[in-house]
TITI-67921 format. One line per field, with one value per residue (C-alpha): x, y, z; residue in one letter; chain; residue number from 0. Coordinates in Angstrom, 1 decimal, padded with zeros to 4 digits. Layout:
N
c1	c(X / ...) $
c2	c(Y / ...) $
c3	c(Z / ...) $
rest	c(a / ...) $
kette	c(A / ...) $
nr	c(NUM / ...) $
This chain:
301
c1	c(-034.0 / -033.0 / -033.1 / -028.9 / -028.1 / -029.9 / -028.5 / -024.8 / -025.4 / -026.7 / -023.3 / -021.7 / -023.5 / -023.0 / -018.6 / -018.6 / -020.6 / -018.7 / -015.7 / -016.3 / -017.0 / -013.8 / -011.8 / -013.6 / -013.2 / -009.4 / -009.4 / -010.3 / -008.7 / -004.9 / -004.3 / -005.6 / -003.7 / -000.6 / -000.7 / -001.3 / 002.2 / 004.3 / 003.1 / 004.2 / 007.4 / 007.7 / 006.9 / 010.1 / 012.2 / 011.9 / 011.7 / 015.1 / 016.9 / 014.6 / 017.4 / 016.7 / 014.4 / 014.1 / 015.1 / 015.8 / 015.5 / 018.6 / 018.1 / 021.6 / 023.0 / 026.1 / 027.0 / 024.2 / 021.5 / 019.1 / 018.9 / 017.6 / 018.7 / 017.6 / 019.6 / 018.8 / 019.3 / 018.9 / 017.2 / 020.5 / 021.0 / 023.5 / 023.9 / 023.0 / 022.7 / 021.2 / 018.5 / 018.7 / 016.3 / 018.0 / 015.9 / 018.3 / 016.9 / 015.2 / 014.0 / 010.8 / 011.2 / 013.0 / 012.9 / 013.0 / 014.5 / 015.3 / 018.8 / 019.3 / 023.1 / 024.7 / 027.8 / 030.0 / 028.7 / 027.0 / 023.5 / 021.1 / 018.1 / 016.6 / 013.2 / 011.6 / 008.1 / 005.8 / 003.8 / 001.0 / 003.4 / 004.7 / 006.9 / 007.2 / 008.6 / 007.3 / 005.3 / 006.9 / 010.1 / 011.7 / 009.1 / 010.7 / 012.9 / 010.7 / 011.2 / 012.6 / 014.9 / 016.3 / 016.2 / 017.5 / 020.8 / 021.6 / 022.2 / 025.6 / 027.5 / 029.7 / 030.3 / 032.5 / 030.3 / 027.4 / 028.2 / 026.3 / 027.8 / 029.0 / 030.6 / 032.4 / 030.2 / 027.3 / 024.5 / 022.5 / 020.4 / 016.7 / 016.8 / 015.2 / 015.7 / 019.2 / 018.4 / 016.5 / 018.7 / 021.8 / 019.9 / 019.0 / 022.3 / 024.1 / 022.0 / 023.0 / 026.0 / 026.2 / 024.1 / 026.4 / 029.3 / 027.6 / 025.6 / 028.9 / 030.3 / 027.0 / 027.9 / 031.2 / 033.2 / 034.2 / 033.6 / 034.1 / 037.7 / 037.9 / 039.3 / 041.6 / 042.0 / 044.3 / 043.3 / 046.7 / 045.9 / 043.2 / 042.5 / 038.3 / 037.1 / 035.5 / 032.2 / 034.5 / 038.2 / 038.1 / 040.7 / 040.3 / 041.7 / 038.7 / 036.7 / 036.2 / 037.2 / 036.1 / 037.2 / 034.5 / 034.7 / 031.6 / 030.7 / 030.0 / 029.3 / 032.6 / 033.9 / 034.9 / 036.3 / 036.9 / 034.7 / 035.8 / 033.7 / 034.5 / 032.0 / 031.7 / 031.8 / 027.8 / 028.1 / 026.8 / 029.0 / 031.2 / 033.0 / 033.2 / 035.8 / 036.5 / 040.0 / 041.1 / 042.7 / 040.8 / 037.8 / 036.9 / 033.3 / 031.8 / 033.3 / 030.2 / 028.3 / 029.5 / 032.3 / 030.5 / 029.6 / 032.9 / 032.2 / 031.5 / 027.9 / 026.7 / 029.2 / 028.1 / 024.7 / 025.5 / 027.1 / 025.2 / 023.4 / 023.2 / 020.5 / 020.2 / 017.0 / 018.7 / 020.9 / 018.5 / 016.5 / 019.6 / 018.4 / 021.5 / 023.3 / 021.5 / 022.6 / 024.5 / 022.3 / 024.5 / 027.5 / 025.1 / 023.9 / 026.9 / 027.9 / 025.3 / 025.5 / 029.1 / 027.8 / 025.0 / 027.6 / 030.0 / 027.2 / 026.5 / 030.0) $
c2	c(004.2 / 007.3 / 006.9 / 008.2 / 005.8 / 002.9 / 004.1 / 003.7 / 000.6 / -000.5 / 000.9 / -001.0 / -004.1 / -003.6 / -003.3 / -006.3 / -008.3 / -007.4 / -007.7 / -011.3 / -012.1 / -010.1 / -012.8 / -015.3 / -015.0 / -014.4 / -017.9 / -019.1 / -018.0 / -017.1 / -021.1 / -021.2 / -018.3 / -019.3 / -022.7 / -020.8 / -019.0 / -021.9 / -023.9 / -020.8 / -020.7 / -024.7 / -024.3 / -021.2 / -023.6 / -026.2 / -024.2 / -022.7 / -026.0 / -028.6 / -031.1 / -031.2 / -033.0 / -031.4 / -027.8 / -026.9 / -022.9 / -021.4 / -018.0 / -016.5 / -013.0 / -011.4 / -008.0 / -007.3 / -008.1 / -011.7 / -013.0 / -016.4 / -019.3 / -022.3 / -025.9 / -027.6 / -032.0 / -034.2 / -037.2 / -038.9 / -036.5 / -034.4 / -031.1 / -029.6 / -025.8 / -023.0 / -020.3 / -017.1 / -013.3 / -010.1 / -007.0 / -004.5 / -000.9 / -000.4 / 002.8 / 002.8 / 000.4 / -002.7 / -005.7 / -008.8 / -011.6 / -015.3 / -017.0 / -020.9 / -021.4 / -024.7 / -026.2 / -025.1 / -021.3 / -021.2 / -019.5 / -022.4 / -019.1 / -016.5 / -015.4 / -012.0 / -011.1 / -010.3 / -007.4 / -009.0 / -009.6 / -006.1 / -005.0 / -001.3 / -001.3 / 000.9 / -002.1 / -002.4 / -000.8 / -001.9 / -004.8 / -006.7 / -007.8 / -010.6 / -012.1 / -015.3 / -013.3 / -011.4 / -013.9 / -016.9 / -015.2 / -015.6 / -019.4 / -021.2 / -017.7 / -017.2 / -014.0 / -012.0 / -012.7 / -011.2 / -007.4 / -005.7 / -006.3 / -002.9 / -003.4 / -006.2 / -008.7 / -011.6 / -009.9 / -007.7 / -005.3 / -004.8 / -001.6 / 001.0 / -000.3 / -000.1 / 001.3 / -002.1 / -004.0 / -003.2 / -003.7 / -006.9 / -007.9 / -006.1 / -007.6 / -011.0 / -010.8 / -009.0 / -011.7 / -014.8 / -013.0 / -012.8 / -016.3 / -018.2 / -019.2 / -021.5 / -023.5 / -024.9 / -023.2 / -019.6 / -016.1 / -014.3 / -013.0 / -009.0 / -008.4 / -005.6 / -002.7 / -000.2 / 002.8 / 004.8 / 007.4 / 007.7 / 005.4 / 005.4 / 001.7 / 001.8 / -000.6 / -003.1 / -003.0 / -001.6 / -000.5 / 003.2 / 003.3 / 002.4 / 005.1 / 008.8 / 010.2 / 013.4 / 015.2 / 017.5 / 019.9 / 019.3 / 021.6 / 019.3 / 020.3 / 021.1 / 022.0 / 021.5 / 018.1 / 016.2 / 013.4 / 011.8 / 010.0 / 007.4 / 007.0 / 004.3 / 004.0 / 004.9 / 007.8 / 005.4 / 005.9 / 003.0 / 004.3 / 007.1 / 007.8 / 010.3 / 011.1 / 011.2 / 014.1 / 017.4 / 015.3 / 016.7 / 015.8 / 014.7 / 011.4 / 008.8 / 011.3 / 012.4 / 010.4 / 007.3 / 009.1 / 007.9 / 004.2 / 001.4 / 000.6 / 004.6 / 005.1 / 001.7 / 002.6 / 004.9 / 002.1 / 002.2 / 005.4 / 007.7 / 010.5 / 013.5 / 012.2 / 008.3 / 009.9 / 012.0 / 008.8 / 007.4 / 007.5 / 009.7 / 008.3 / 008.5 / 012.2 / 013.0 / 015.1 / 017.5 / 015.3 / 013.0 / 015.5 / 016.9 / 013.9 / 013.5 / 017.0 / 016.3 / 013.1 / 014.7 / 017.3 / 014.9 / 013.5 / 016.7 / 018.4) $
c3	c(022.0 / 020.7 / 016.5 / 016.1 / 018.9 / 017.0 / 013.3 / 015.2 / 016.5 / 012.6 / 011.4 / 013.4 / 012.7 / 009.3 / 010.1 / 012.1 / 009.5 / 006.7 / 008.9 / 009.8 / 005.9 / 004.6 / 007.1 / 006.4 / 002.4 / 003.0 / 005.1 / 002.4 / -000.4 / 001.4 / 000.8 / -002.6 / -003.8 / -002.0 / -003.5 / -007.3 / -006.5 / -005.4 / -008.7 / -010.8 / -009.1 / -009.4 / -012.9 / -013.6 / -012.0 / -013.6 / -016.9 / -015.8 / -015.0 / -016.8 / -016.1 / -012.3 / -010.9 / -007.3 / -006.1 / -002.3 / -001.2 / 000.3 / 002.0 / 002.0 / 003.3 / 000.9 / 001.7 / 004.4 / 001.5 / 002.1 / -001.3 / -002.4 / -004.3 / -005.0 / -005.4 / -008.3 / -007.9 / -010.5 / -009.2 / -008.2 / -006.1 / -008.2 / -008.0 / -011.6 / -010.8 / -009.2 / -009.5 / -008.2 / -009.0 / -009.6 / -009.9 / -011.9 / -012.7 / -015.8 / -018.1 / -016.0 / -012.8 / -011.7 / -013.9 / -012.2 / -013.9 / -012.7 / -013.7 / -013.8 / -013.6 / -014.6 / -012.3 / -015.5 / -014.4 / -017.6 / -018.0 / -018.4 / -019.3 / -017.9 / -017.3 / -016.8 / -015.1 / -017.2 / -017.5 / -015.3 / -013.0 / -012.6 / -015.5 / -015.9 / -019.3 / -022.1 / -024.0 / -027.5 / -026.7 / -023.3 / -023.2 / -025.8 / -023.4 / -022.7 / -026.4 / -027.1 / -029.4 / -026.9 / -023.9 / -025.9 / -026.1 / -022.6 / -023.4 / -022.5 / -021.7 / -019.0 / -016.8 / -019.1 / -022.1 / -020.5 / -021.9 / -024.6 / -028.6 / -028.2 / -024.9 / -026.5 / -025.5 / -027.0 / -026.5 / -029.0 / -027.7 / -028.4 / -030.6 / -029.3 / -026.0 / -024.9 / -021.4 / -020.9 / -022.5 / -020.6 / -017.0 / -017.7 / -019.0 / -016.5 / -013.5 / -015.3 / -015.4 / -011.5 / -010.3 / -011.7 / -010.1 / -006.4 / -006.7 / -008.6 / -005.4 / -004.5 / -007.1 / -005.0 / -007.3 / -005.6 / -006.5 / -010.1 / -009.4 / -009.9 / -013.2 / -012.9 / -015.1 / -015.1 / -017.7 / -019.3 / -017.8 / -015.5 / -012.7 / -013.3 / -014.2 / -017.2 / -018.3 / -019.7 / -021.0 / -024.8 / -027.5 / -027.9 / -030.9 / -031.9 / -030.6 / -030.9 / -027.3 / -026.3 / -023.2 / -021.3 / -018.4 / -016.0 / -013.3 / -009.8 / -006.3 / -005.0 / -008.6 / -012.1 / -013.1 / -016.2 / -018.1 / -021.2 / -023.0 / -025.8 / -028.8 / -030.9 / -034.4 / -034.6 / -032.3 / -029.3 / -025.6 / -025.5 / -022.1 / -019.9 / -017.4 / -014.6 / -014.3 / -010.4 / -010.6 / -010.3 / -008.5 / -005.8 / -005.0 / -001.2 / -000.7 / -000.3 / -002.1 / -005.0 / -005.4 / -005.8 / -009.3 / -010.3 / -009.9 / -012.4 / -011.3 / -012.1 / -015.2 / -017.2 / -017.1 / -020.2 / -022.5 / -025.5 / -025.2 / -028.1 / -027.4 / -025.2 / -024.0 / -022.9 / -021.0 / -019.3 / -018.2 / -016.2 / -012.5 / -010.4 / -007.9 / -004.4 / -002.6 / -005.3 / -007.9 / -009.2 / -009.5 / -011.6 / -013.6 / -014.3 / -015.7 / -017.9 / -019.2 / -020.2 / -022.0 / -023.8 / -024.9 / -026.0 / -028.0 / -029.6 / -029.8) $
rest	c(x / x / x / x / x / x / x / x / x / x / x / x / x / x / x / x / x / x / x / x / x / x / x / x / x / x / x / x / x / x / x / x / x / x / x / x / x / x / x / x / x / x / x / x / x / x / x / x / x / x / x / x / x / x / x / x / x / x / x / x / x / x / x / x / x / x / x / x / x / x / x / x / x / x / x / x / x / x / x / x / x / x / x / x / x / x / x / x / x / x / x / x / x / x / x / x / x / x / x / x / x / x / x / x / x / x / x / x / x / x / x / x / x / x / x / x / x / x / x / x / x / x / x / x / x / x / x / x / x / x / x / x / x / x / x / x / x / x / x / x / x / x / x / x / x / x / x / x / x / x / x / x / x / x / x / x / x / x / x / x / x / x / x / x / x / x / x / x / x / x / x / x / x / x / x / x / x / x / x / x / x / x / x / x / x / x / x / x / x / x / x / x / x / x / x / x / x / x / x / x / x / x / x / x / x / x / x / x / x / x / x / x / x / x / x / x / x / x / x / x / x / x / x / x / x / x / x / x / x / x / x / x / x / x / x / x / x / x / x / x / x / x / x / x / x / x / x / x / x / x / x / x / x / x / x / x / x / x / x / x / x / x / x / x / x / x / x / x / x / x / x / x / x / x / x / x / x / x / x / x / x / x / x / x / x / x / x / x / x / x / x / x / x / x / x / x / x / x / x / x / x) $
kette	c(A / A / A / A / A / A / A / A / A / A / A / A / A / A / A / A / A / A / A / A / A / A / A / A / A / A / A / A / A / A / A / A / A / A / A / A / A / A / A / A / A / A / A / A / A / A / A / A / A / A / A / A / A / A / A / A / A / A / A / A / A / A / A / A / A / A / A / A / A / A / A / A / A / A / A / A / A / A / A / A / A / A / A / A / A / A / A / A / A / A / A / A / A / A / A / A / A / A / A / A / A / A / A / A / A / A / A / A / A / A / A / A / A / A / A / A / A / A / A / A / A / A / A / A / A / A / A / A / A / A / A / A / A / A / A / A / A / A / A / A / A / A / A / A / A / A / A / A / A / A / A / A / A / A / A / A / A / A / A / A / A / A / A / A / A / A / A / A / A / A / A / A / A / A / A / A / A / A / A / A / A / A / A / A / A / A / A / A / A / A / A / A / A / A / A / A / A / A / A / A / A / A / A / A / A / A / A / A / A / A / A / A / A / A / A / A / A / A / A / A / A / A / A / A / A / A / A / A / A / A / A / A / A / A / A / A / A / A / A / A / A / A / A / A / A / A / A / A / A / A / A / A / A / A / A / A / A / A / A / A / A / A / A / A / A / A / A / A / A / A / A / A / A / A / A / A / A / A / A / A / A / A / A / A / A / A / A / A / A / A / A / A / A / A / A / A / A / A / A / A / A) $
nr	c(0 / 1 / 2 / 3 / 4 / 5 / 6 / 7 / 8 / 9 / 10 / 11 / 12 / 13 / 14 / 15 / 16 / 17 / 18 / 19 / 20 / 21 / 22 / 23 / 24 / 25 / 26 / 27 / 28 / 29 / 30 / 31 / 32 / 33 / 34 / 35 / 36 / 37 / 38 / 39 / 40 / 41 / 42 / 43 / 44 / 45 / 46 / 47 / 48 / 49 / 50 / 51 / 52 / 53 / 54 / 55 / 56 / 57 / 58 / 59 / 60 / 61 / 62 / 63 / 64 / 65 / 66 / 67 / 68 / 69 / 70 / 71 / 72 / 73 / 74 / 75 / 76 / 77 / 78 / 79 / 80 / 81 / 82 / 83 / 84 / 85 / 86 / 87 / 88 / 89 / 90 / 91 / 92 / 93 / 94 / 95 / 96 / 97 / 98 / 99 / 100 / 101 / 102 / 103 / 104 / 105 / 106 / 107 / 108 / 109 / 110 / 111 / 112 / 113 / 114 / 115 / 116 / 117 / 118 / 119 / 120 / 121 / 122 / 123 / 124 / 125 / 126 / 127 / 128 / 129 / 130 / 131 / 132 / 133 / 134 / 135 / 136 / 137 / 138 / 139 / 140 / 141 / 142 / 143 / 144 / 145 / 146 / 147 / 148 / 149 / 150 / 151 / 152 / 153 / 154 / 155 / 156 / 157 / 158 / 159 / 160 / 161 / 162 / 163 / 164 / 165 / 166 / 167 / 168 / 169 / 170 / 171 / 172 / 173 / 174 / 175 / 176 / 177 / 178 / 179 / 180 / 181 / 182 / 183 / 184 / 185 / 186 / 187 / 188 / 189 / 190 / 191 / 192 / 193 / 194 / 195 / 196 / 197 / 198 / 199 / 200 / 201 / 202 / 203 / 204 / 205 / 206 / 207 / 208 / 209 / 210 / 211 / 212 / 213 / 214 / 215 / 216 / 217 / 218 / 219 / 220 / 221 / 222 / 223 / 224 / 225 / 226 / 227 / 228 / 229 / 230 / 231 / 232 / 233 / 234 / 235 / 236 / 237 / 238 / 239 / 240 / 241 / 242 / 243 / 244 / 245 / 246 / 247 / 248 / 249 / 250 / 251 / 252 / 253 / 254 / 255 / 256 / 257 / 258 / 259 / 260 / 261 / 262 / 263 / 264 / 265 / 266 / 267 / 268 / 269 / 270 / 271 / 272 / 273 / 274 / 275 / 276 / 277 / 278 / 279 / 280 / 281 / 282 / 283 / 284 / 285 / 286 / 287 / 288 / 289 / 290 / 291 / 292 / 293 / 294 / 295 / 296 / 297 / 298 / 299 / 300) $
């Protein structure tokens, strides 16, 4: 036998071998390491809802998107709650956090992966998020208290971290308003609000009295338009709105640079460099950018 034949067949030996032993090790372990997660998620659970004394996994479609909740039961049976997992965006990645919900649709607590378990946060700024501090204030609030201080709501932000702050508070609060209705008592019923005079929907409702408001010209895709943006009383963006009128960017595109979910994520931001972070809207670069520009500016008049 000719010796490159023979040193093929050894190769391919050796492939098979370690082949055999790679499925054989996962055979073994796939069980083990399944097991390890389903105690972990028995264990946030019941840390969520530590009344209940079973949970039952629901997968559920809303809007096109599977999600999951779980039923928690007490052990008569009763209906106590629910848990559910949001995954809003962070300064450096998605941040998944777990909700317990109480049949009142109060927040029971919330828990946030850890590092180990893929949290992108910068550690001792956006990280903090995972302190009791921080989490503990999540306790007994309902939908509409689930805002930043500064947006009028209950919950301080980490300093130095607003970007994180806001997404997990935002997700919250986004997540008790498409999971409420699993508690048997309906949906969170669209608040509506109706600006003097634009018809953008600001973050949350606020007295702009209050506020400095400044009024920027941005350059989009198909044109200039305006941006006002509202400061608070320590120079941080309270609110920014996009008047209507004069808006003339690609509808599904850039016009979706005018909606709620893009303009809240500046709330709280008080630096050129925060606003610079904020991820722009999907096909819509320049419109996003222009927006920030005109934010930035109105920071810095």
């Amino acid at each position: 036998m000719r010796l490159e034949v023979r040193m093929v067949l050894v190769l391919m030996g050796v492939v098979l071998v370690s082949a055999g032993l790679l499925g054989l090790v996962f055979g073994v372990t796939a069980p083990v390491i399944a097991a390890q997660k389903e105690a972990a998620r028995q264990e946030a659970l019941a840390m969520l809802l530590p009344e209940a004394d079973s949970f039952r996994a629901d997968t559920v479609v809303i809007e096109g998107d599977t999600g999951e909740v779980y039923h928690a039961y007490d052990e008569k049976e009763t209906k106590v709650g629910i848990v559910f997992t949001v995954a809003p965006k962070g300064y450096a990645g998605p941040i998944e956090t777990m909700v317990g919900l109480h049949v009142d649709s109060t927040v029971s607590a919330i828990r946030i992966a850890s590092a180990a378990e893929g949290l992108k946060e910068t550690p001792g700024l956006g990280a903090r998020v995972l302190e009791d501090t921080f989490r503990e204030q999540f306790k007994g609030l309902k939908h509409d208290d689930l805002y930043l201080a500064k947006e009028g709501g209950r919950i301080d932000a980490v300093t130095a971290a607003t970007i994180s702050s806001n997404a997990v508070t935002s997700g919250v609060r986004e997540g008790v308003k498409r999971y409420i209705c699993y508690l048997g008592e309906g949906p969170v019923k669209e608040v509506e609000i109706k600006p003097a005079v634009t018809d953008s929907l600001p973050a949350k409702p606020v007295e702009t009295s209050k506020f400095i408001e400044r009024v920027v010209t941005a350059s989009g895709y198909a044109g200039e338009f305006k941006v006002i943006v509202r400061l608070d009383e320590k120079g941080s963006i309270a609110e920014i709105e996009i008047p209507k009128a004069g808006f003339e960017e690609t509808e599904g595109f850039g016009s979706r640079c005018r909606e709620r979910e893009f303009l809240s994520k500046f709330v709280g931001l008080a630096s050129a460099a925060e606003v610079k972070a904020v991820d722009a809207v999907s096909g819509a670069t320049v419109t996003s950018e222009a927006i920030k520009d005109a934010a930035i500016q109105a920071l810095n008049p």
